[in-house]
N, C-alpha and C positions, 0 to 999 in steps of 0.2 A: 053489803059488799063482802063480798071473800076475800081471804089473805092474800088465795092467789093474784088477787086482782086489785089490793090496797096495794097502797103505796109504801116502800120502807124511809122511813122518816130517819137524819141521821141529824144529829145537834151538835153544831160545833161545827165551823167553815177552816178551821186547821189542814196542815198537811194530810194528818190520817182521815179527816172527816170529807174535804174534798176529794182526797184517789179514791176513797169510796164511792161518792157521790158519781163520780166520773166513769168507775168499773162498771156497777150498774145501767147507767144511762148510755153507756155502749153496750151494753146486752139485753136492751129496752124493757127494762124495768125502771115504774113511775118513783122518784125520788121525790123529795121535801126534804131540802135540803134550810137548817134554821140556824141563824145567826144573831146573838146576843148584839152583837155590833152594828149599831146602822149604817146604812151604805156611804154617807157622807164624811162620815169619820173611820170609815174604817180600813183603809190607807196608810192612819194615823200610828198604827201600831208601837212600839216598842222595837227598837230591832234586836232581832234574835239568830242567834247561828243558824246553817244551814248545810255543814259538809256533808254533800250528799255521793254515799258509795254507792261503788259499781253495780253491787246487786240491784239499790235500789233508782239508779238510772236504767238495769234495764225494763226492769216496770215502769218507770216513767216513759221512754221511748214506747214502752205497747200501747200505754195509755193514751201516745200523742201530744206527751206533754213537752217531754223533753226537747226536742225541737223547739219550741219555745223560752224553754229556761237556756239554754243554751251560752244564746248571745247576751246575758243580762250577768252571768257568773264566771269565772275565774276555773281554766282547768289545772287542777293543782297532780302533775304527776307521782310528785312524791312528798314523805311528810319526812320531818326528822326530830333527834332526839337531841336536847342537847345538856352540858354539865355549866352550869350556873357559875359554880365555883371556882372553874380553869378555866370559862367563856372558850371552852372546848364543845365541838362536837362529837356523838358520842355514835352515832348511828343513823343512817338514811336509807329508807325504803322507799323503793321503785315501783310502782304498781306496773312496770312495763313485765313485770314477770309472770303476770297473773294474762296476757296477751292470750293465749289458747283457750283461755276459759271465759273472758266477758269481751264483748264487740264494746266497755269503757276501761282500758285498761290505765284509771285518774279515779279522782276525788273532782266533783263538780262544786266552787268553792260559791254556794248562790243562798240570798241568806230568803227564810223561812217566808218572808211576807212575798216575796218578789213569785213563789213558787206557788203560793196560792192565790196570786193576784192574776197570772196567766191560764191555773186552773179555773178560776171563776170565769174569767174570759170565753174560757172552752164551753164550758156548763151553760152559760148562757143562752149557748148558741141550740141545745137540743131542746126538742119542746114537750117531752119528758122529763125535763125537771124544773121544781117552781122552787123557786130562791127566796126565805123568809128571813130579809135582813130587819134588825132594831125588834126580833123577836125572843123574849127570853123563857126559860123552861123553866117552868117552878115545881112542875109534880107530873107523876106520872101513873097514870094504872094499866093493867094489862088483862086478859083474858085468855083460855085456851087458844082462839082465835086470832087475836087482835092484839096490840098496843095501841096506847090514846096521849098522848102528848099533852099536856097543861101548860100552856103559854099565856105572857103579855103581851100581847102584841104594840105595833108600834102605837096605834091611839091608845094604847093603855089599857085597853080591855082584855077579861078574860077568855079564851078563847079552848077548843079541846081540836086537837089534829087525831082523828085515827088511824094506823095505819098499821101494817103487817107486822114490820119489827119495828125496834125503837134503838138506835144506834146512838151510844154516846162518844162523840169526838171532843166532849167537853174540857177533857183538859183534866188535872187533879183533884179540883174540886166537882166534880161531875155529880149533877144532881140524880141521874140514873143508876149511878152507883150506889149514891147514899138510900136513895127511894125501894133500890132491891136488896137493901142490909148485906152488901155484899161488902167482908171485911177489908182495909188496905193496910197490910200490918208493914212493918221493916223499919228504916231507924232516919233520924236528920244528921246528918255531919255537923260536929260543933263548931265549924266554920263558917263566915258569911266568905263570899267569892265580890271580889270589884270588879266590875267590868269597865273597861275604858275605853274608849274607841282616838284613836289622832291618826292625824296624816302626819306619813313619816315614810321615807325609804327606807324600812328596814332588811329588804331584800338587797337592795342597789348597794348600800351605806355598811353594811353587817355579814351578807350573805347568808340570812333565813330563806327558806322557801316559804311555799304559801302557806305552809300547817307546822305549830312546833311545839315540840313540847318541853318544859326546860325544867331541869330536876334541880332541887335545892333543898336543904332540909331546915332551912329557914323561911321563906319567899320561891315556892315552887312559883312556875309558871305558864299560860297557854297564849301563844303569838298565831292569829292567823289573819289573814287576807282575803278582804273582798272589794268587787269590783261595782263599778256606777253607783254614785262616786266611789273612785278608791278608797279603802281606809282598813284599817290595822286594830285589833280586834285584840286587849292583852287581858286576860285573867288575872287577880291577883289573892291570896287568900288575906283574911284580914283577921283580927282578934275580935271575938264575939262581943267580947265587953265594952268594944269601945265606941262611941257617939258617930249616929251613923251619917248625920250631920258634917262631922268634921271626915269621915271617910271617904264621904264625896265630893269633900273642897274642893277647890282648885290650887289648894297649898299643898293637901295630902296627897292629888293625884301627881301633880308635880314631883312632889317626891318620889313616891314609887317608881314614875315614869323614868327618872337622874338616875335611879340607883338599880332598874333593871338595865339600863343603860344610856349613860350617859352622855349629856347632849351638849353644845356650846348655848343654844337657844331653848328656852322653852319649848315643849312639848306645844302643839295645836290640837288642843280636846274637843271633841263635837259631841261627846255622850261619853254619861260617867253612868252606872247604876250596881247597886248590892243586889246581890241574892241567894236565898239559899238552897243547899243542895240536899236529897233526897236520895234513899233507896228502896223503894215502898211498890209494892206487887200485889195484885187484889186477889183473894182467894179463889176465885172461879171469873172468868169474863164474860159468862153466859149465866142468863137466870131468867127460864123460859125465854120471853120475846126479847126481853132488854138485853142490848151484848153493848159488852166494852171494846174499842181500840184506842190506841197511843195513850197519852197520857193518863185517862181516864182507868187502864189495867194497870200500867207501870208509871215508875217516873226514876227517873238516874243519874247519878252526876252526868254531866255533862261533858265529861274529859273525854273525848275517842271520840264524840260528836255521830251517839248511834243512836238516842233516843226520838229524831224524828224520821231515822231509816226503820227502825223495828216501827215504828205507830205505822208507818205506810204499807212495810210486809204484813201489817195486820189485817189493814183493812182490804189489800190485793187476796188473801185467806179467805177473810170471809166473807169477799165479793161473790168469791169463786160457789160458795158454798151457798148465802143464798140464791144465788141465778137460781142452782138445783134444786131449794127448793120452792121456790117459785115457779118452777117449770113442773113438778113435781115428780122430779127425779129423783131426790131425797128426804128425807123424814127429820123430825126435830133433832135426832139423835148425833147429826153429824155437826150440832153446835158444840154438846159434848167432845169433839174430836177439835176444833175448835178451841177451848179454853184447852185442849193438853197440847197441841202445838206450839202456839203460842206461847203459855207460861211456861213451857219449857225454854224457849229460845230467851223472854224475858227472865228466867231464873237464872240459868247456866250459860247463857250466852251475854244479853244485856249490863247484867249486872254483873257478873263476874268480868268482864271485861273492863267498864267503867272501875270499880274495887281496883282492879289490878293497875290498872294506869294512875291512877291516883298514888296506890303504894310506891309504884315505880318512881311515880318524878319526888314524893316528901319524903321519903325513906330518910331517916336519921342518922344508922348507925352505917358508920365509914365501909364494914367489910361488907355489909348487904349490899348498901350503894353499890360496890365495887363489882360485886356479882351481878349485880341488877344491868350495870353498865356493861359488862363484858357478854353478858348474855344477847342483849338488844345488840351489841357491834357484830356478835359471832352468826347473829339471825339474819343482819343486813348484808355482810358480807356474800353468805352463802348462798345461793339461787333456790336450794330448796326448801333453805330453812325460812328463807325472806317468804317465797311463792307461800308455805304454810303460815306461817306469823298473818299476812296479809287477808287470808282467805278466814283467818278467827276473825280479825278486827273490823273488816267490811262488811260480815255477818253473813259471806255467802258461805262459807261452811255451817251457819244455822240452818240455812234453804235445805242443804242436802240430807239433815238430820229430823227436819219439820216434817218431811215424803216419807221418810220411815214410822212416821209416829202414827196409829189407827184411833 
């Protein structure tokens, strides 16, 4: 079997592992696509955010997805900034400014599982591609030629996939990475983050919109909304030392919940979870056959809700890149081009944007705050300064800086 005519095997049925899956199989190249998770439970997920920017709904729309995610998410025209300490608002951007440049001129508020539940849907339907759910990846090797896949499959047995390339959409611990000794250097925040989820009118009751972000140099915090079922989505940071146990009580989360704002009734909690946050970027994404997207390259706070928009412009990159060489249009060399676009976007874009918004809402000292604050009002006010602010944090001004890079 020839490369040109293996299959590229991609691991990991995530956002960035399915656009891929998806890119491919509409440019009828054979996929294998393999899933740690078996089909029966894998529904079952964990719920995880989902603010999906304009950039990357318009790739979703090419790919035919979006029409599907559509009706299932929240369209959130604009996001705001708020001060914790005078339950002042500080700043509101309008994505109606960005109108000339993207056919979504919103934030799609659809959370992570919902978006690959309607891509598997899609995927299924071609018959180029074969879907290996309750299959897990243990090892990999590769050749000039080839990638080979080491799996358990679902009876338990050992099994070898070979195929053209070997894509990891495995996530942070990705065993493609570790198997190509490819470094993930960068640092963990000494913080755990609580996630809380309750039903609450805090739009109706408050006057939040769907995305917010709330500065405090105590108890910063992140309020956002999503829809079927509705429910409300608060970030809180916590103190590392303390019993993780009692941080996801129903007494603790009560608390936090009174004291970000306070209620006559109990709060209604339907999910509580810790987690921590990262800024960790892999020294190269490509190493021969085996290439990284989304989380498997990077991983990032969480705050701006760009890290599973960049996994997806990752894997629309180098969908585009192997068609070519699959058709044999292009040579190995253009994976190379490859890890420099990408780690750029995820150096200077990903992360310096997460960093930044972080600083913005903990900031300690009164006269930063102050600037911090007046800078964000003086961005939102202005049409060009909002239209620029907008076009950094959606990451379509990464798009335009990615076309320049060889």
């Amino acid at each position: 079997m020839s490369s040109a005519n293996a299959p590229v095997i991609v691991v990991g049925a995530g956002p960035a592992g399915v656009s891929l899956a998806l890119y491919l199989a509409q440019h009828d190249v054979e996929t294998i696509l393999i899933e740690t998770i078996a089909e029966a439970n894998f529904l079952d997920q964990s719920p995880r955010t989902g603010s999906i920017h304009p950039s990357t709904l318009e790739m979703f729309a090419d790919l035919g997805l979006y029409e599907h995610i559509k009706p299932r998410g929240l369209v959130a025209p604009t996001f705001q900034f708020w001060d914790r300490e005078t339950d002042s608002m500080i700043a509101e951007f309008d994505h109606a400014v960005l109108k000339n440049d993207t056919r979504f001129p919103f934030v799609l508020q659809c959370e992570r599982i919902k978006v690959v539940e309607e891509a598997m849907k899609m995927l299924r339907t071609y018959p180029n591609v074969t879907i290996r759910m309750g299959t897990t990846l243990e090892d990999m090797e590769q050749d000039a030629h080839s990638a080979t896949a080491i799996v358990t499959n679902e009876a338990g047995e050992t099994e070898r996939i070979k195929g053209s390339f070997l894509v990891s959409g495995e996530g942070a611990r990705s065993v493609i990475r570790k198997s190509s000794n490819i470094s993930f250097d960068g640092y963990t925040y000494p913080d755990q983050v609580l996630t809380v989820s309750v039903v609450h009118d805090f739009d109706k009751l408050h006057g939040y919109s769907y995305r917010n972000y709330l500065s405090d140099p105590e108890q910063w915090a992140n309020l956002f909304k999503w829809g079927q079922p509705e429910r409300w989505r608060v970030h809180f940071p916590t103190n590392i030392d303390d019993d993780p146990e009692m941080l996801v009580s129903d007494e603790y989360c009560q608390k936090q919940l009174q004291r970000f704002l306070p209620n006559a009734k109990p709060y209604e909690v339907v999910y509580r979870k810790l987690y921590s946050s990262h800024q960790l970027v892999a020294d190269v994404f490509n190493a021969g056959r085996a290439l990284l997207v989304g989380d498997s390259a990077h991983v990032n706070s969480p705050i701006g809700g760009v890290g599973m928009n960049s996994g997806v412009h990752d894997s629309v990159n180098l969908g585009e890149k192997l068609v070519g060489l699959l058709r044999g249009e292009l040579d190995l060399t253009v994976l190379d081009r490859y890890t420099r676009q990408r780690k750029h976007v995820a150096v200077n874009h990903v992360k310096t944007i997460t960093e930044r918004n972080k600083k913005l809402i903990n900031e300690r000292d009164p006269e930063i705050r102050k600037r911090n604050h007046d800078m964000l009002h003086d961005s939102a006010t202005d049409p060009k300064l909002a239209r620029e602010y907008i076009l950094r944090t959606s990451l379509m001004k990464s798009l335009e800086e990615v076309a320049a890079i060889q």
